[in-house]
C-alpha positions as CSV (number, residue, x, y, z in Angstrom):
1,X,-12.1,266.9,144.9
2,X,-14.4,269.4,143.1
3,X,-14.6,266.0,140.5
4,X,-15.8,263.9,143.9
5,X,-18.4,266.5,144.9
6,X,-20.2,266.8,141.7
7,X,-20.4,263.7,140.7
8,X,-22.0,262.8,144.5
9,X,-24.1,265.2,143.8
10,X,-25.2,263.9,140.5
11,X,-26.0,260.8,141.8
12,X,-27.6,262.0,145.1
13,X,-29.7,263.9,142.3
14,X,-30.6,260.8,140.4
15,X,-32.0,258.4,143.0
16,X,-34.1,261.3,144.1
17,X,-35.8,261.7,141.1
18,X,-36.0,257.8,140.7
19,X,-37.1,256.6,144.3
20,X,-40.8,257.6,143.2
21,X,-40.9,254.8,140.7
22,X,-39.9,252.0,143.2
23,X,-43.5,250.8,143.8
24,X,-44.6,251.0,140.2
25,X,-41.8,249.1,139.4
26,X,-42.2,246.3,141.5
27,X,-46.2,246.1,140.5
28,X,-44.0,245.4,136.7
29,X,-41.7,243.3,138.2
30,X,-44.6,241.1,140.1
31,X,-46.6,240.9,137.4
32,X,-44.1,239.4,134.9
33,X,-42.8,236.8,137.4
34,X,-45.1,236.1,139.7
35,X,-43.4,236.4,142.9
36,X,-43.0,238.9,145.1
37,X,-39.5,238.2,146.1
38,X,-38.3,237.7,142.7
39,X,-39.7,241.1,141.8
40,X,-37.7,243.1,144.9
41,X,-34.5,241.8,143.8
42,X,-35.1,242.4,139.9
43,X,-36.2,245.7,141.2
44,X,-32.9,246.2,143.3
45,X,-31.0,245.4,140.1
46,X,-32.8,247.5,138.1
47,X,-31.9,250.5,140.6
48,X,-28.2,249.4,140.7
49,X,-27.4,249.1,136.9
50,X,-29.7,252.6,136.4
51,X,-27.5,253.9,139.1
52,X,-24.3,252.8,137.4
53,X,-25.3,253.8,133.7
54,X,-27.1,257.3,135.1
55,X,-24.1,259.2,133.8
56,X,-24.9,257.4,130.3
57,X,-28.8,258.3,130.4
58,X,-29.0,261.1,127.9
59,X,-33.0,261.9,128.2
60,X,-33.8,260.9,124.8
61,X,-36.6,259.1,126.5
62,X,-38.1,259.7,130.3
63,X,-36.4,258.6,133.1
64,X,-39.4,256.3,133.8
65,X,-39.7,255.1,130.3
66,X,-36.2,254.2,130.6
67,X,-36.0,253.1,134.3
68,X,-38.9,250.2,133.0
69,X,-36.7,249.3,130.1
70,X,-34.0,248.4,132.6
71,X,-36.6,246.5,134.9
72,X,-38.1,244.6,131.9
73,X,-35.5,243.3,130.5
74,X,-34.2,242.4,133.8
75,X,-37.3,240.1,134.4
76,X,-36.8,238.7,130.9
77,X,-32.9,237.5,132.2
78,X,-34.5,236.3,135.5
79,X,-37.5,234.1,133.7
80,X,-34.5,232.3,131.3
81,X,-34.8,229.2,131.5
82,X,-37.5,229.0,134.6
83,X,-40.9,227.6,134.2
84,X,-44.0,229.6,134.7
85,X,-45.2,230.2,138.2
86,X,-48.9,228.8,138.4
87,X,-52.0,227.9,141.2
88,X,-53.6,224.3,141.7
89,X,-55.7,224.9,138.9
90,X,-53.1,225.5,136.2
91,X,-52.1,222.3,137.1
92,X,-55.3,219.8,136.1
93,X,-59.1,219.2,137.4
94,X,-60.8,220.1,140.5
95,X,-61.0,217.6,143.1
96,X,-64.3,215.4,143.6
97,X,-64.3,214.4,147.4
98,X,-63.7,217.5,149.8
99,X,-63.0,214.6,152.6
100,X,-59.8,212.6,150.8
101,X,-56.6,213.2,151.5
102,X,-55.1,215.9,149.5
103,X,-52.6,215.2,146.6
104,X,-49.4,216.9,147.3
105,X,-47.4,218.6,144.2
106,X,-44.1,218.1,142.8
107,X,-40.9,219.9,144.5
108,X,-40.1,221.2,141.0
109,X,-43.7,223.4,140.6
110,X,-43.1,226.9,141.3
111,X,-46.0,228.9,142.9
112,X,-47.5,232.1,142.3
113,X,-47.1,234.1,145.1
114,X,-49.7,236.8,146.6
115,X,-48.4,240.7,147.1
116,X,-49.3,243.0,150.0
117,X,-50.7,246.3,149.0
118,X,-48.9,248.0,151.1
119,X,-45.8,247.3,149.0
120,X,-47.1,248.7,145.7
121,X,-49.5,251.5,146.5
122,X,-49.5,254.1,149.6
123,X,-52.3,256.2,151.4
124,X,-50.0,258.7,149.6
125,X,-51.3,258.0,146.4
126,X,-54.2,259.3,144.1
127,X,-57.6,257.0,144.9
128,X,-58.0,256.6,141.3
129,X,-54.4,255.3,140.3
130,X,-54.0,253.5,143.4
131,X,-58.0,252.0,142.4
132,X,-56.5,251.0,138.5
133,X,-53.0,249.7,140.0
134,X,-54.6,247.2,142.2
135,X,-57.1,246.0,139.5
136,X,-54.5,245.2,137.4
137,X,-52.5,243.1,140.4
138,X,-55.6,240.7,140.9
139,X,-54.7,237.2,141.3
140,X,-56.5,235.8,138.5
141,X,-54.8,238.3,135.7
142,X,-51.4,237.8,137.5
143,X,-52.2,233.6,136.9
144,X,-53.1,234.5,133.5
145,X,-50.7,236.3,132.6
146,X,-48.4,233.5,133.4
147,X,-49.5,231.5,130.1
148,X,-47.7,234.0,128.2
149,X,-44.3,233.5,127.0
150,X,-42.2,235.8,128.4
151,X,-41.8,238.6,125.8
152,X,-45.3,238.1,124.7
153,X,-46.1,238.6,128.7
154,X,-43.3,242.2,128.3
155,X,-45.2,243.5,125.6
156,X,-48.7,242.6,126.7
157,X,-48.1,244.4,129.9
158,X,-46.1,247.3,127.9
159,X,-48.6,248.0,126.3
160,X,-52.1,247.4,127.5
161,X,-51.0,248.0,131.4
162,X,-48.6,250.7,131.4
163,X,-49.8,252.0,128.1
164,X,-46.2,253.0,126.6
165,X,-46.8,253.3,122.7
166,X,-45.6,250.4,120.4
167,X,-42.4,252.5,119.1
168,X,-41.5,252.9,122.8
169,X,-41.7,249.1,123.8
170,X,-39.7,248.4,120.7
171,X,-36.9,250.3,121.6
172,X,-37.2,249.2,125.2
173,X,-37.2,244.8,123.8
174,X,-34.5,246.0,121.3
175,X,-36.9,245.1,118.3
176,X,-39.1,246.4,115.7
177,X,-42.8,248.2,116.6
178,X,-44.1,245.9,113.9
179,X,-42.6,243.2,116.2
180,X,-44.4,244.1,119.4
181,X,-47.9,244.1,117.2
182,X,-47.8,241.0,116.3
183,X,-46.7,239.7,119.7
184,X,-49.5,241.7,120.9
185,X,-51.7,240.3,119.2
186,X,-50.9,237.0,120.3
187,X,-51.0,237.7,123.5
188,X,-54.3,238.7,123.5
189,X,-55.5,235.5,121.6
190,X,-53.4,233.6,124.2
191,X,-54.9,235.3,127.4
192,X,-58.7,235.3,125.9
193,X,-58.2,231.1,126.1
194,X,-56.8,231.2,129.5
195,X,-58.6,234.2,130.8
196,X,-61.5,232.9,133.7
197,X,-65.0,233.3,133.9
198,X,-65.9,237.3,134.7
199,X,-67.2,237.3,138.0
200,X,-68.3,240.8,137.0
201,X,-67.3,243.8,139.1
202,X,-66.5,243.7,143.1
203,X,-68.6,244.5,145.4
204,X,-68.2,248.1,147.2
205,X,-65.1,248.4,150.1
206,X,-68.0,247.8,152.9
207,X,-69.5,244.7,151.3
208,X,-66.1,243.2,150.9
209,X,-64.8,243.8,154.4
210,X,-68.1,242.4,155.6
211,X,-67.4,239.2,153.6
212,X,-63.6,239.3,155.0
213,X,-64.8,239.8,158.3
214,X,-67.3,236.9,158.3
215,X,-64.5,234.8,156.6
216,X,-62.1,235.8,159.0
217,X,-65.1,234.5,162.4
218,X,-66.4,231.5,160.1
219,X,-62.7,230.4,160.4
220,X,-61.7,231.5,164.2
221,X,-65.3,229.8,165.5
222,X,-65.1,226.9,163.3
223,X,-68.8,227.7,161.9
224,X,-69.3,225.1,158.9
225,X,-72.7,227.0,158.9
226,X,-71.5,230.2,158.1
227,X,-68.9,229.3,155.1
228,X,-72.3,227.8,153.3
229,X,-73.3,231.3,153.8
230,X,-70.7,233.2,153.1
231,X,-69.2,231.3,149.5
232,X,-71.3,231.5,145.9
233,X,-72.8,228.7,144.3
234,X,-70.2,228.1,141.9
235,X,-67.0,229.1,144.5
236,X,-63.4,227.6,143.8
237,X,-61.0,226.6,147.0
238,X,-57.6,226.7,145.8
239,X,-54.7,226.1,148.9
240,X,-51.0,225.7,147.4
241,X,-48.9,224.1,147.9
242,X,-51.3,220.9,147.6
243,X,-51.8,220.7,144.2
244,X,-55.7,219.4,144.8
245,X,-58.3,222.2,144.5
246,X,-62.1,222.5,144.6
247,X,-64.9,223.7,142.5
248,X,-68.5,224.6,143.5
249,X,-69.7,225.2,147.3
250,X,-70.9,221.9,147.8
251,X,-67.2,220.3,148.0
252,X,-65.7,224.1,149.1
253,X,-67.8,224.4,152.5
254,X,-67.3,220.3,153.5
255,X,-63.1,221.1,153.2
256,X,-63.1,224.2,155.0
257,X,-65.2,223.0,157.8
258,X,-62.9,219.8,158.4
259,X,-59.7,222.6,158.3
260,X,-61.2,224.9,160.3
261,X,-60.9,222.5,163.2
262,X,-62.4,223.2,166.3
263,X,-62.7,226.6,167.2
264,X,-60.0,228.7,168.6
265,X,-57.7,226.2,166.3
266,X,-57.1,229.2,164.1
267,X,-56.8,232.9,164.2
268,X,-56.5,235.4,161.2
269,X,-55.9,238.9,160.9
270,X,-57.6,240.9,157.6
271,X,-55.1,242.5,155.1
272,X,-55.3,243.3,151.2
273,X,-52.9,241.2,148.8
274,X,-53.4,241.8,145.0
275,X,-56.2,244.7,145.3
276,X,-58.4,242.3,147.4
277,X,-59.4,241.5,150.4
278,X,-57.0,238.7,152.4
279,X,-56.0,237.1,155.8
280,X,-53.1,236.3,157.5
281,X,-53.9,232.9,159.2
282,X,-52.2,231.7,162.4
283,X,-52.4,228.0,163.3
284,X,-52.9,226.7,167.2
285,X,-49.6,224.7,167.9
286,X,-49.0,221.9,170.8
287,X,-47.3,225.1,172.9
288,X,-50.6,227.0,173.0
289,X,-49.4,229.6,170.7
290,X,-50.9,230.5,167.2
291,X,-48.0,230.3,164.6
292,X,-48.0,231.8,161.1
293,X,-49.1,229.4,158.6
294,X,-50.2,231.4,155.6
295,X,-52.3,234.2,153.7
296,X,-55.7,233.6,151.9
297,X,-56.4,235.9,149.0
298,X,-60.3,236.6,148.8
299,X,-62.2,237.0,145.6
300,X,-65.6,238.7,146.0
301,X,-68.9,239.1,144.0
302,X,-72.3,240.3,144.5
303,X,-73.0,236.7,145.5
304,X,-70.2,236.4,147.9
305,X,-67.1,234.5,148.2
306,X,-66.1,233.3,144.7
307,X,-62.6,232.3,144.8
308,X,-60.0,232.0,148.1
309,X,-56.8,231.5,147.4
310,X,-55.0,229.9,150.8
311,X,-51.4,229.9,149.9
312,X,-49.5,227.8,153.1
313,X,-46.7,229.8,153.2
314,X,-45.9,230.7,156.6
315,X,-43.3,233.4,155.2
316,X,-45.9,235.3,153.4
317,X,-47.2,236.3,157.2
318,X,-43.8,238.2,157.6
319,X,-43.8,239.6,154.2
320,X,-47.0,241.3,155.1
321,X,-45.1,243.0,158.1
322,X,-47.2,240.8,160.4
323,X,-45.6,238.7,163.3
324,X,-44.8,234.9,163.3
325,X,-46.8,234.4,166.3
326,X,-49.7,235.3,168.4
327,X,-50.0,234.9,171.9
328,X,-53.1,232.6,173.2
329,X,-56.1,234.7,174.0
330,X,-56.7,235.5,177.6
331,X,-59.9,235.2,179.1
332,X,-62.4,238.2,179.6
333,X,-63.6,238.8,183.1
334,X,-66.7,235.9,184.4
């Protein structure tokens, strides 16, 4: 009985002292596969075999050190086998008329998927590593990052991300630190090829939410006007799962104006997926009720709009926490 007690104990200890690394590890787990359901359940099974082996862990490394080991290579089974996760423009060129029909992707292409915040940074948490954590979640690095091969992707975020020395990764891949510095090096040559153009830095949290917010009315009103002056010159439209995308405002605006409908056809409400700014969109069905339809990830510059990334996934709504519906509007007072 005495037996019973302790070892509850023990193990009442341990997941106390691990809970605080959930959200870090699911930032790991995102980041190698791309998807934000994939990474809760490698992170659940990286809790459940730490919490079966705890008796095993001897502290000849930290308990994070070894609780990312178990997370790792726990991505590395999940991604055997599977092809990389990618967006519309992994897949060929941008399209040249903003008013043809769309060309629809293959069942067998496997999106990248946006991540809420909320999931892998709290108001809990210091400004500056909650600032660095959501950099390094942006949708274009998370993209690129899917050209690596999958240990190459382990080590690369290992090391440059989470900043664990080479000896450390090595024990944690189960091969040599001369190993992982050659795969880093790699990696590195791999991700300059695939890496975008530098938009250089965001603007400041006011300037984004203003660009979000006019987004978010140029959408609701169905102003064509207003997404000519909201996007940059050389803006990209990317909206999976069609596997046609857009480069430059001059085919961006023409395509978002013909989605955006008439207005009250849409309603959106502002979130933050990958560290920037985002919106749930609702769609106006026959019923008269808005229904989820998806989540557009914003990228902003200096010049404006440079990137949205409209993923039509009407279960990324509820992943947010946000509802599947919205009720019709109700008329203010004549």
């Amino acid at each position: 009985m005495t037996r019973t007690k302790g070892g509850s104990s023990a193990s009442a200890e341990f997941a106390e002292r691990a809970e605080p690394f959930r959200r870090e590890l699911l930032a790991h787990c995102y980041r190698m596969l791309g998807s934000v359901y994939e990474a809760e359940d490698a992170v659940q099974e990286t809790y459940l075999n730490a919490w079966r082996a705890h008796r095993s862990f001897e502290g000849r490394s930290s308990l994070r050190t070894w609780l990312y080991r178990i997370a790792t290579n726990a991505c590395l089974s999940a991604l055997r086998g599977r092809d990389r996760r990618v967006l519309p423009s992994g897949l060929g060129p941008p399209g040249e008329d903003p008013h043809a029909p769309v060309r629809a992707a293959g069942a067998e292409v496997r999106w990248l998927q946006p991540i809420p915040d909320a999931l892998v940074a709290s108001e809990a948490d210091d400004p500056a590593t909650a600032a660095i954590a959501r950099e390094n979640l942006r949708l274009a690095l998370t993209a690129c990052l899917q050209h690596l091969p999958p240990r190459q992707r382990a080590v690369f975020l290992l090391r440059e991300v989470l900043g664990f020395s080479s000896p450390e990764v090595a024990r944690m891949l189960g091969t040599s630190a001369a190993a992982v510095k050659s795969a880093l090096q790699r990696a590195r040559a791999r991700l300059d090829e695939a890496s975008p153009v530098d938009r250089g830095d965001p603007p400041g949290g006011a300037e984004q939410r203003a660009l979000l917010d006019g987004y978010v009315a140029a959408f609701e009103n169905a102003d064509g006007a207003a997404f000519e002056r909201l996007l940059s010159a050389d803006a990209a439209l990317e909206f999976p799962p069609a596997a046609t995308w857009f480069s430059g405002r001059r085919r961006c605006v023409p395509f978002l104006a013909r989605t955006a409908g008439a207005p009250g056809d849409w309603r959106m409400i502002p979130t933050a997926a990958n560290g920037q700014p985002a919106a749930a969109s609702y769609r106006l069905g026959g019923d008269g009720v808005h229904h989820a339809y998806g989540v557009a990830v914003l990228t902003v510059t200096a010049a404006g709009i440079a990137g949205i990334t409209a993923f039509g996934d009407p279960g990324a709504v509820t992943g947010f926490g946000l509802p599947t519906t919205l009720a019709a509007r109700t008329a203010g007072p004549s």
